[in-house]
Residue frames relative to the residue before (quaternion, step in Angstrom):
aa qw qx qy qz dx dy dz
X 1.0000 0.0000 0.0000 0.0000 0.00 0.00 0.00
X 0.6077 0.5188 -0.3167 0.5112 3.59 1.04 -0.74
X 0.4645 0.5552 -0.4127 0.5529 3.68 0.98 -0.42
X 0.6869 0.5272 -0.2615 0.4265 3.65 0.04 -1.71
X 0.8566 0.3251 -0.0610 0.3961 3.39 0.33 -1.04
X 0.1966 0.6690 -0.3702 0.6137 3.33 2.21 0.39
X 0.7607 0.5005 -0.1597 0.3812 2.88 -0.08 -2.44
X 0.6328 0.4568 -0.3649 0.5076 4.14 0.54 -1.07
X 0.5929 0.6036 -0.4105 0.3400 3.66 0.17 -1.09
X 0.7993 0.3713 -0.2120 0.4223 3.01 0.30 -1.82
X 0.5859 0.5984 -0.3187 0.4440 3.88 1.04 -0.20
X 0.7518 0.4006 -0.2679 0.4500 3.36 1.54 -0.36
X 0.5497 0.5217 -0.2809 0.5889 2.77 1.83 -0.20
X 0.6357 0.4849 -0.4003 0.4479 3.59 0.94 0.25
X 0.7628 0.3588 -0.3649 0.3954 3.30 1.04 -0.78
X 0.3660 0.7413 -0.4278 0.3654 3.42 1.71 -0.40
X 0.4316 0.8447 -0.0784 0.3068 3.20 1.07 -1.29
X 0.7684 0.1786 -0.0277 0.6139 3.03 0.44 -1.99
X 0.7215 0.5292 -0.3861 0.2245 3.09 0.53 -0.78
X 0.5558 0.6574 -0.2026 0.4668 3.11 1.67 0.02
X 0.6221 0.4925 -0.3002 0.5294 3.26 1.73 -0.98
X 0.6217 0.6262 -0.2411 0.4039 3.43 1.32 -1.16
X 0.5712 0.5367 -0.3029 0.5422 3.64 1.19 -0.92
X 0.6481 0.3941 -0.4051 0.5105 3.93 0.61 -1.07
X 0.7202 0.4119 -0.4597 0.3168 3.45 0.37 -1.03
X 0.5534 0.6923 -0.2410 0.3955 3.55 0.96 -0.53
X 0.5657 0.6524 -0.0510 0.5018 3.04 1.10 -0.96
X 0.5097 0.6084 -0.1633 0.5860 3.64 1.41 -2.04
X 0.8658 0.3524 -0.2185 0.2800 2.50 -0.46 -1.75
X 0.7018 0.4314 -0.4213 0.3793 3.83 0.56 -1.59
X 0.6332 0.5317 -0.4421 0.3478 4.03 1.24 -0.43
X 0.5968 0.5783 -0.3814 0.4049 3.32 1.09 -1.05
X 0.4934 0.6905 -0.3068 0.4308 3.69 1.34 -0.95
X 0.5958 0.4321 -0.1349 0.6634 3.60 0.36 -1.84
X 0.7494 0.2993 -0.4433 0.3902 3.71 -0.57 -0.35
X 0.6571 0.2080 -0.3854 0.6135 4.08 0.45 -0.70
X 0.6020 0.5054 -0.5996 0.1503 3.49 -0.19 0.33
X 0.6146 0.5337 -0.2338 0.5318 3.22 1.87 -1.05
X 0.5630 0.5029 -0.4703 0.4571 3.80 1.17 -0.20
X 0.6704 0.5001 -0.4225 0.3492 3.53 0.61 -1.16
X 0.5610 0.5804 -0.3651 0.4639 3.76 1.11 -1.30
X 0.6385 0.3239 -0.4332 0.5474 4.05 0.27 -0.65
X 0.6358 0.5442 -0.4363 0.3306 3.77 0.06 -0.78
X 0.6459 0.4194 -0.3036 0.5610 3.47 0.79 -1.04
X 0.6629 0.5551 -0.3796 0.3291 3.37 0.38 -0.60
X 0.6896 0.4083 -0.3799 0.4619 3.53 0.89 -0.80
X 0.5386 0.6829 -0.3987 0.2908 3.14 1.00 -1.22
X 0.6141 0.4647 -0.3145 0.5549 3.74 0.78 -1.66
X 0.6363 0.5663 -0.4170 0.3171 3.97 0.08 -0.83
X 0.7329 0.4334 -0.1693 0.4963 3.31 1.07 -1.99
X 0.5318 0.6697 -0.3161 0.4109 3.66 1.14 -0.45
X 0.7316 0.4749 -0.1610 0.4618 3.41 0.99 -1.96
X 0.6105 0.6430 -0.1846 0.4240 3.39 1.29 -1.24
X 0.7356 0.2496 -0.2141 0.5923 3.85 1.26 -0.74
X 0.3182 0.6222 -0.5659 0.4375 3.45 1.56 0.46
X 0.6500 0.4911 -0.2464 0.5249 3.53 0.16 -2.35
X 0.7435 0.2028 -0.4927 0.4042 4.10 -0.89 -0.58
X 0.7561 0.4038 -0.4271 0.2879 3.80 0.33 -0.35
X 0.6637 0.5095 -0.3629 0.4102 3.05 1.13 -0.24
X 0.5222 0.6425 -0.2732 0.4897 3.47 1.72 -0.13
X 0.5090 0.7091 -0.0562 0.4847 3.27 1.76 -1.11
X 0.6902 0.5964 0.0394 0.4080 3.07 1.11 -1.62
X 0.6828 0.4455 0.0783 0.5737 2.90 1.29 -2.07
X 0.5764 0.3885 -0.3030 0.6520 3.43 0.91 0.24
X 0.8029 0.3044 -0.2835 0.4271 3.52 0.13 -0.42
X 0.3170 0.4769 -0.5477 0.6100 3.49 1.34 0.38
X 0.8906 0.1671 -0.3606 0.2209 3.25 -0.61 -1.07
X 0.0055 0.8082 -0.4464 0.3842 3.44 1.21 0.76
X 0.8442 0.4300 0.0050 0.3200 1.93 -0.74 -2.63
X 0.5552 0.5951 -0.3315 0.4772 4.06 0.95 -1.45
X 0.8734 0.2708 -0.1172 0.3875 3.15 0.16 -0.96
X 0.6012 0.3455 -0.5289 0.4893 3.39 0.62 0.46
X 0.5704 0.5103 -0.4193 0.4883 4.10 1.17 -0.32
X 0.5196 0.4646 -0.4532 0.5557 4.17 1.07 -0.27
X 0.7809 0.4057 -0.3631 0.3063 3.42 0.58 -1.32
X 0.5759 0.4730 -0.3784 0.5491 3.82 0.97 -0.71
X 0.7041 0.4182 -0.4667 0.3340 3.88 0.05 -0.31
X 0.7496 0.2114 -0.2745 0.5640 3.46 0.80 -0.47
X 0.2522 0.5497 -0.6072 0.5153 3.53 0.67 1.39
X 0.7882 0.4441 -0.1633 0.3935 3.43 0.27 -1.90
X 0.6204 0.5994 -0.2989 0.4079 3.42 1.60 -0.75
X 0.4877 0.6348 -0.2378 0.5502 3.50 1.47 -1.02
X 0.7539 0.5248 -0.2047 0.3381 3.11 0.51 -0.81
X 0.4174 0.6291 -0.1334 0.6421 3.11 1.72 -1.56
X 0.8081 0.4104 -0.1530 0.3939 3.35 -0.12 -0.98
X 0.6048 0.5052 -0.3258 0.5224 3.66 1.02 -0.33
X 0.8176 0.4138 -0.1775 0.3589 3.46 0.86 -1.17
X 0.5224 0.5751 -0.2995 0.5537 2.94 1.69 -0.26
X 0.6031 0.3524 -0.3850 0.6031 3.97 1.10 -0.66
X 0.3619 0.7659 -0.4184 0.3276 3.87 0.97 -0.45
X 0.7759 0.4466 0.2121 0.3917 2.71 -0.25 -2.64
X 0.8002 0.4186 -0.3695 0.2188 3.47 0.25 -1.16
X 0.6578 0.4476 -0.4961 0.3475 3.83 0.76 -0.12
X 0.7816 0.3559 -0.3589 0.3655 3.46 0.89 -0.17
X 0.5528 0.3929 -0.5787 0.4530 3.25 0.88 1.20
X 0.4948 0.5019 -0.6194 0.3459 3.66 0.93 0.34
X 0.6613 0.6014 -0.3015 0.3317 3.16 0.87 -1.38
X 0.6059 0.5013 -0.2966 0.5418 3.73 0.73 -1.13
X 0.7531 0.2509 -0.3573 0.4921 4.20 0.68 -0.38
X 0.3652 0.5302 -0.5788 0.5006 3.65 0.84 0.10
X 0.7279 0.5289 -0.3370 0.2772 3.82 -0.30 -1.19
X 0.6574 0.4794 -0.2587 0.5206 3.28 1.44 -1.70
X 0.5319 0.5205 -0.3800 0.5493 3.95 0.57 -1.29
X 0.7615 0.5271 -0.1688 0.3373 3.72 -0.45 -1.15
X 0.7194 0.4568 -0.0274 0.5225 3.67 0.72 -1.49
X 0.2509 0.7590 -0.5782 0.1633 3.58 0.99 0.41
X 0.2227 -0.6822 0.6954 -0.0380 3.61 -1.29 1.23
X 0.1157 -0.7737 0.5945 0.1862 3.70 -0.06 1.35
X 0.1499 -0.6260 0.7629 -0.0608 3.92 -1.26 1.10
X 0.3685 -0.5761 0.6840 0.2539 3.58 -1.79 0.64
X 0.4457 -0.7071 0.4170 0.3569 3.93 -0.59 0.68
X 0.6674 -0.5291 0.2942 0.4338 3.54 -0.87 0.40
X 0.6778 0.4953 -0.3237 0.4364 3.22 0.68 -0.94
X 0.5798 0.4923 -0.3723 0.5319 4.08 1.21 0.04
X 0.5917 0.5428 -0.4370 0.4053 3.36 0.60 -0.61
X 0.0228 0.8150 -0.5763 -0.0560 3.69 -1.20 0.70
């Protein structure tokens, strides 16, 4: 019976045992968990950082070439104005003159719609 009861001990002391190895591994694991959880969080973190960071230079990038862009469309409009303006100091006595002639030159006619 002392054999028998040997024999139980050492079973409780085995499963004690595991349950002990099983708890550390447990234990591992929920850290090993928490640890890629806090790596993945920094990972994502840079990621959003490097992400936001080539957002801002293009949008900086961007923003400059607008104002480019403004200013060569200011510069061609008052190009095109200049222009406007020449042909109009060009042009402009001989379209007064040419309506002075029409205004002036009246030809009396019966309208068509009188004529019978």
């Amino acid at each position: 019976m002392a054999q028998q009861s040997q024999g139980i001990q050492k079973l409780l002391a085995a499963e004690k045992q595991a349950a002990e190895i099983v708890d550390a591994a447990r234990k591992r694991k929920t850290r090993r968990l928490k640890q890629a959880k806090e790596e993945a969080a920094q990972d994502i973190e840079n990621y959003r950082q490097e992400r936001e960071q080539g957002f801002k230079e293009q949008h900086l990038k961007n923003q400059g070439s607008g104002d480019t862009f403004g200013k060569e469309v200011d510069q061609q409009t008052q190009q095109q104005l200049g222009e406007i303006s020449q042909q109009v100091a060009t042009h402009k006595d001989d379209v007064i003159a040419r309506l002075l002639d029409l205004v002036t030159d009246v030809k009396p006619q019966v309208h068509q719609n009188l004529q019978t």
